[in-house]
N, C-alpha and C positions, 0 to 999 in steps of 0.2 A: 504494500500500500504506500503512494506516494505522502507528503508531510502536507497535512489540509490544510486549507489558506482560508482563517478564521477570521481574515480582514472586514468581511462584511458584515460577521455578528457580532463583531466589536462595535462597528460602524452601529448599529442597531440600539445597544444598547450606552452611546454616547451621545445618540439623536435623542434618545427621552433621558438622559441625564442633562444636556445643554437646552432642552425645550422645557428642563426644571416642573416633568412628570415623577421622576426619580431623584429623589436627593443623592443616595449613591447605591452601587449595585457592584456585586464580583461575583463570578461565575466560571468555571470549569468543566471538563471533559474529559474524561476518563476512555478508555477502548480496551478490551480485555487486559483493565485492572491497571492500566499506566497513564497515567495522567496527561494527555494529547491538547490539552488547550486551559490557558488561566488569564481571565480578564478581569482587573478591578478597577473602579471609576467613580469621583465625585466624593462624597463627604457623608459620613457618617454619623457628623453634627454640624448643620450649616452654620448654626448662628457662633459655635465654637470653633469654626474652621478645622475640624477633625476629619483630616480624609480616611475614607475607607479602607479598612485592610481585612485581609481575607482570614483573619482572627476573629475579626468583630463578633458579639455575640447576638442571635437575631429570636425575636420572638414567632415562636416554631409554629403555633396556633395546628391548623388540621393537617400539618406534616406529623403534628404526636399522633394521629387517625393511623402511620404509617406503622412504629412503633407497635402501636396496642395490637396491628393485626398481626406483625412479627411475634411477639408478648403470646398471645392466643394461638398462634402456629405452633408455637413449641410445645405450648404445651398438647395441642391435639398430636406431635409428635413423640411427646412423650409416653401417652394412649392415658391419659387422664383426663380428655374430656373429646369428644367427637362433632366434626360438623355439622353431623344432623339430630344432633340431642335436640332437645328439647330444653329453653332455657330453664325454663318452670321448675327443673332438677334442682337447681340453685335457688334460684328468686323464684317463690312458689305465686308471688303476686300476679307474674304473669299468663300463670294458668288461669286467671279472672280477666282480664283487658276483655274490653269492648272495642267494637268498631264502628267509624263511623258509617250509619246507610247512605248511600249513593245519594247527593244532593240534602244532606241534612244540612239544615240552619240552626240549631243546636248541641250542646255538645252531650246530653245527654238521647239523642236520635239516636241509638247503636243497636247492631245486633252481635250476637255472640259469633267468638273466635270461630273460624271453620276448620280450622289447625293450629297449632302448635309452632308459636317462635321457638326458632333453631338460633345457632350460631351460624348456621348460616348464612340466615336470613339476616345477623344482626352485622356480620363481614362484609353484607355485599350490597348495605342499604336499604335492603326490602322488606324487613320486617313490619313496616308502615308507621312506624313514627317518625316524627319530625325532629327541626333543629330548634326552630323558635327563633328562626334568626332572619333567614333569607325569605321570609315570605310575609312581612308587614303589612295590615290592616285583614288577614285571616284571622278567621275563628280561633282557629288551633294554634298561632301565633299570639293571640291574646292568652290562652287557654297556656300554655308553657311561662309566658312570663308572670303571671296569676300566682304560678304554681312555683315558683322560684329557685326552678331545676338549674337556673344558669347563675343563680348565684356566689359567689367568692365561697359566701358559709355554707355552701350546701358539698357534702363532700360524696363521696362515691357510693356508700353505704342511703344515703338517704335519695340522691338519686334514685338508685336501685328500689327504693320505698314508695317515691313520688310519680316515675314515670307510669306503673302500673295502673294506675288511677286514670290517669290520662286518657283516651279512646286513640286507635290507629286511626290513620287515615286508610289504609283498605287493607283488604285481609292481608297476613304472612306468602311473600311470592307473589303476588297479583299486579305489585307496581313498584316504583323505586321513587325513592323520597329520600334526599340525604340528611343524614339522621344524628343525633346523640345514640345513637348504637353501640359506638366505640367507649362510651360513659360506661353502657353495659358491660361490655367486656370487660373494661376494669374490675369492675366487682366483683367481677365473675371469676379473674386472677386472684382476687383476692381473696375469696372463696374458699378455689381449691388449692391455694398452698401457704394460706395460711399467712402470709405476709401484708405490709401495707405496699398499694402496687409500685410507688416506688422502689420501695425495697426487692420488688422482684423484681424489676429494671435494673438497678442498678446491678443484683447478684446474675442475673440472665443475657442481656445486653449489653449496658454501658460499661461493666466493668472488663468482660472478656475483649470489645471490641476497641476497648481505652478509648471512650468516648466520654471524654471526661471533663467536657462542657458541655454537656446536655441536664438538664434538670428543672425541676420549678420551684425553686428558690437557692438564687446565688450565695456564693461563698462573695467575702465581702475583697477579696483581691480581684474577680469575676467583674464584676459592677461597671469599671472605669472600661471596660468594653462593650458593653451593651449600647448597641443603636440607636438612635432617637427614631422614635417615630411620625411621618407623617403624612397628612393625607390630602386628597383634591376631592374634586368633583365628582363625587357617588354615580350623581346621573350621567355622567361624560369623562371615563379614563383619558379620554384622549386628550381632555383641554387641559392648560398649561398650569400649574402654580400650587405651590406644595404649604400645609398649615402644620406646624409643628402640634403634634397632639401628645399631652400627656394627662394621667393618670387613666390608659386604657388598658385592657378592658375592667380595671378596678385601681385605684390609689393603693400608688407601691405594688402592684404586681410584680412580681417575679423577685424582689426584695426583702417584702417580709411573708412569714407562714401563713396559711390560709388553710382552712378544712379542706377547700377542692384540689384534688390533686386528682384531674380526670384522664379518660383515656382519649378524648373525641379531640382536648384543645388541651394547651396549658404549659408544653414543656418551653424552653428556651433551647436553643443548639447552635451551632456554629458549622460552617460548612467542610470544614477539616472532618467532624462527627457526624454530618448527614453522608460524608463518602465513605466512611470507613462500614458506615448500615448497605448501602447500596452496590460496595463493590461485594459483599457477602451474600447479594440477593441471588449470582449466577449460579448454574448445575456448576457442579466439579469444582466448588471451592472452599469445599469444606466451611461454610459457613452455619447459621445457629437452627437454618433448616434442612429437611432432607430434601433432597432431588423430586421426589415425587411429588411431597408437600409444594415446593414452588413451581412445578409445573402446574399442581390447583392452584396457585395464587396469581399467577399469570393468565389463567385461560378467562376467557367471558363465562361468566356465571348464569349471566341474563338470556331468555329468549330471544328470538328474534324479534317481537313486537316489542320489548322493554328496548331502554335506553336510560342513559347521562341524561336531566333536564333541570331546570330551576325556571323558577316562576318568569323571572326576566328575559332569561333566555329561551326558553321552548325548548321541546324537545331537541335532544343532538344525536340522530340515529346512526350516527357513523361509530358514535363512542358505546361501546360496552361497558361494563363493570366487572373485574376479578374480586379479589378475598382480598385486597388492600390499596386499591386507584381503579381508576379510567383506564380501559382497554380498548387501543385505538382497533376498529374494527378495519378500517379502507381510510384511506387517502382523501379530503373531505376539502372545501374552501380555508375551513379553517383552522387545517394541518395538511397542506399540499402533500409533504412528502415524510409525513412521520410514516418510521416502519409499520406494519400489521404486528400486532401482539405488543405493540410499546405500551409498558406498565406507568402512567405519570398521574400527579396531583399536586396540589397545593396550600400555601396558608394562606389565611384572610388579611395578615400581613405581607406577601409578596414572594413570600419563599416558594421553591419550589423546587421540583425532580422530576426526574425521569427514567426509567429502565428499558432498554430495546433487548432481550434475551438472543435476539436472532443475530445481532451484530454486535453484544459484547460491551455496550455501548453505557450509559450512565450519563448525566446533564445533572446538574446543580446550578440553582440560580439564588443568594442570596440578596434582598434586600429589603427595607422598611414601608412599604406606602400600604396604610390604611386599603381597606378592600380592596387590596391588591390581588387578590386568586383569578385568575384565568385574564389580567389586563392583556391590552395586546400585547405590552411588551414582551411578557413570556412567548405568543406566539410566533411572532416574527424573529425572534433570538432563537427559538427551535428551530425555525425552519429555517433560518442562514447556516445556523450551525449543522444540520444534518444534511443540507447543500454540501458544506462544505466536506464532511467525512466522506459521501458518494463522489463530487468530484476528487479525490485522493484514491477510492476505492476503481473508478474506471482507468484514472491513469496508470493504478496499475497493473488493470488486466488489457489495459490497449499496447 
């Protein structure tokens, strides 16, 4: 393979740092396991003139979703809990949820489950509940903040207490809703071994992998690296001018202790510790699962009628769902040329990943902008970037 000329998604990702959509952003490439490309750019603190470095520490938000379904592989690897359990084994509340009927205008319209939530269902978003986030002026968007599942003091054990209560939005399997599911999981870690789920992070993951800036709450030498955060224009990624935001998503996040320490959001991590997760995602690399397990975690889960969708954006029938991200289905407007089976997701702060199994391949994108998951900027920085690996890849079989 010729040496790829990553000129353009540099270029990419310095056009929304000087259009000041980005305050600063670094980013890497990886190719079976050696690091092929590193771009960092802009400031990590504008108002303190802190430029970015690829240490920084970045608030992980639903890259911990990525974690928790590592966290819940092993252990269905270990043979201590199974995909298609039945959660209800653990948290017996959820052998009681209701559902909501098709077009109800209240929350108490339900009829009873027609099956049984699995772990599956809760890995791959279809179990039918919600976030309470991404779908503002809903029922069931009312109905979760009511209920105070997103709050700092609500920690993983009472989650597990408060979602049950809740009604799905459609039966287990019927549809995809991206969810506080990965909340479940937690508990559900914590369950069966007895730990608090940090603690089996840290014994499971972070410690074997020496990912040893990932956590939800800093050691105080940690601190002087953490990111600022900030944000634009909710309605419009693409217009110009960034607001320094703090105390999100609580005053002192990540600083001082809190009851939540969930599985869906919450960690902090550094992009040194999201490669060291992601180069152990391939077969043959002896990493924290088996070969067999991440070929389920790769594959589409979903039907062919299901898909990737959120309220704003509509359905995205190109994208499937695996056991831990978006599983790009085909080539689509808005992923020209990502491979088939490419494992990716990201945070509501800007972070992001990717996994191509078929070509070896890994993408890490760190950086801070407020409802940053899926902006363009990640799109068009993928798709330079994997421009640029295929032209390297034809030179060298021409």
């Amino acid at each position: 393979m010729g040496r790829p000329d990553f000129s353009a998604a540099h270029a990419v990702l310095r056009r929304h740092h000087d259009e000041h959509r980005l305050s600063g952003v670094s980013a890497l490439i990886s190719q079976g396991g050696d690091v092929v490309d590193e771009f960092c750019i802009g400031e990590a603190d504008i108002e303190q003139g802190q430029p970015m470095r690829p240490d920084h520490i970045h608030r992980a938000h639903s890259n911990t979703k990525l974690i928790t379904a590592v966290m819940t592989l092993m252990l269905v690897d270990d043979g201590r809990i199974a995909l298609d359990d039945p959660i209800k084994q653990w948290i017996p509340g959820f052998g009681a949820t209701r559902v909501l009927r098709p077009g109800a205008t209240s929350l108490d319209d339900t009829v009873p489950l027609a099956r049984d939530i699995t772990v599956r269902h809760l890995l791959t978003h279809t179990a039918g509940l919600s976030h309470g986030v991404f779908d503002p002026g809903t029922m069931i968007f009312e109905a979760y903040g009511a209920s105070g599942v997103r709050r700092q003091d609500c920690s993983t054990a009472m989650i597990a207490e408060q979602l049950p209560a809740l009604p799905l939005l459609f039966q287990p399997g019927e549809g995809w809703e991206y969810s506080m599911a990965p909340d479940v999981l937690a508990r559900l870690v914590e369950i069966v071994t007895g730990q608090r789920y940090i603690e089996a992070l840290q014994q499971r993951i972070f410690g074997p992998l020496g990912m040893v800036d990932t956590g939800y709450v800093m050691r105080p030498e940690q601190v002087p690296r953490l990111a600022t955060l900030y944000g634009g224009n909710l309605a419009d990624p693409n217009e110009p001018g960034l607001t320094r935001l703090e105390d999100l998503p609580w005053p002192r996040a990540f600083l001082t202790p809190v009851a939540r320490e969930a599985g869906a959001s919450g960690l902090f991590t550094t992009q040194a510790d999201m490669l060291a997760l992601l180069s152990c995602l391939f077969p043959g690399r002896n990493g924290p699962l088996t070969d067999a397990t991440l070929a389920e975690m790769f594959r589409d889960q979903l039907p062919a009628h299901l898909c990737v969708q959120f309220l704003r954006r509509g359905p995205m029938p190109d994208l499937g769902f695996g056991l831990a991200g978006a599983v790009t289905r085909r080539t689509s407007t808005l992923q020209p040329n990502s491979p088939a089976g490419e494992l990716q997701w990201g945070g509501m702060a800007g972070t992001h990943w990717a996994i191509s199994p078929a070509t070896g391949e890994a993408l890490v994108l760190m950086t801070q902008r407020h409802m940053g998951f899926w902006n363009p900027f990640w799109f068009e920085w993928k798709a330079a970037s994997y421009a640029a690996l295929d032209s390297a890849r034809r030179t060298r079989w021409s």
